[in-house]
C-alpha positions as MATLAB code, in Angstrom:
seq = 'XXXXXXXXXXXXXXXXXXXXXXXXXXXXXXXXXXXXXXXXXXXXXXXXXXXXXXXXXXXXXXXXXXXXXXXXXXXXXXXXXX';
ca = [
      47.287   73.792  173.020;
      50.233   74.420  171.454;
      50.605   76.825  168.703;
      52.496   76.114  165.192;
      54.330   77.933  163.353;
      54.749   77.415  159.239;
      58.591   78.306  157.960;
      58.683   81.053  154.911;
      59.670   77.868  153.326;
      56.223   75.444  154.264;
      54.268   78.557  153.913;
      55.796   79.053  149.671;
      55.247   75.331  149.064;
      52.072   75.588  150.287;
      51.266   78.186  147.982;
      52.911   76.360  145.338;
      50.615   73.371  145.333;
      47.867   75.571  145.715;
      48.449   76.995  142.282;
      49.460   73.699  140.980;
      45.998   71.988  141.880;
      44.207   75.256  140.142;
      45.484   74.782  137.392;
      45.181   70.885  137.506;
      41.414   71.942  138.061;
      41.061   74.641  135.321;
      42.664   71.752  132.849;
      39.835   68.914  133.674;
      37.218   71.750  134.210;
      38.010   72.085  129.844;
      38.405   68.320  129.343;
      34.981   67.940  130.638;
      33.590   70.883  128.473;
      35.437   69.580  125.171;
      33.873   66.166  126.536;
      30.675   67.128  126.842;
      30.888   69.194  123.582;
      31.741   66.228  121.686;
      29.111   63.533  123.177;
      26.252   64.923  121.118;
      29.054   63.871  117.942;
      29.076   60.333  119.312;
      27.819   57.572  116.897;
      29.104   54.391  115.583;
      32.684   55.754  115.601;
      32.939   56.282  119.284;
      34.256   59.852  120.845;
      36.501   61.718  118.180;
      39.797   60.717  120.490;
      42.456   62.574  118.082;
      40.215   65.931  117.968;
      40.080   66.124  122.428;
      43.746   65.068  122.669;
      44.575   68.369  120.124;
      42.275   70.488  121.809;
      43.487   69.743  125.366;
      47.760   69.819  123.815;
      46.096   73.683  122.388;
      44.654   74.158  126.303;
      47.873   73.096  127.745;
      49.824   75.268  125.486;
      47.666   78.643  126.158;
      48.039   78.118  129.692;
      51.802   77.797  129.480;
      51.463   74.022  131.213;
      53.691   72.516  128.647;
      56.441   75.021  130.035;
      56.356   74.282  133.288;
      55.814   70.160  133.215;
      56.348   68.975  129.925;
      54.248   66.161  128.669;
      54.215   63.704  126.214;
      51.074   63.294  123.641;
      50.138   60.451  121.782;
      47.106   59.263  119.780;
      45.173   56.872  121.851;
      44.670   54.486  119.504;
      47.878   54.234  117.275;
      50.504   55.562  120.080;
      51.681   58.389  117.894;
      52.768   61.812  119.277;
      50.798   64.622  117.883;
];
């Protein structure tokens, strides 16, 4: 069997992605929370839509996301930023 060798360079992006999928996981680990958090609210007006989208933009912005891929929010419903 022949044995592999990873560049410096495979090895970094590796490592990159790594950190890039933990904090992809830490960000849906909160949308489920603030999810969860708000299905005991949920009546006849449906799941308060404008409230998760600030909380998550807050989330996004404590974890310094926003700096490194910026993103674009809007209101679900009317297609405003926020």
């Amino acid at each position: 069997m022949k044995e592999e060798h990873w560049t410096e360079r495979q090895i970094e992006l590796v490592y990159t992605e790594v950190k890039h999928l933990k904090e992809e996981n830490q960000r849906l680990h909160h949308l489920t929370n603030i999810l969860v958090e708000h299905l005991w609210k949920v009546n006849n007006n449906g799941l308060p839509l404008k409230s998760i989208d600030r909380q998550m933009k807050l989330f996004d912005e404590q974890t310094e996301l926003l700096k490194q891929k910026p993103k674009a929010y809007r209101d679900v419903l009317s297609g405003e930023e926020i």
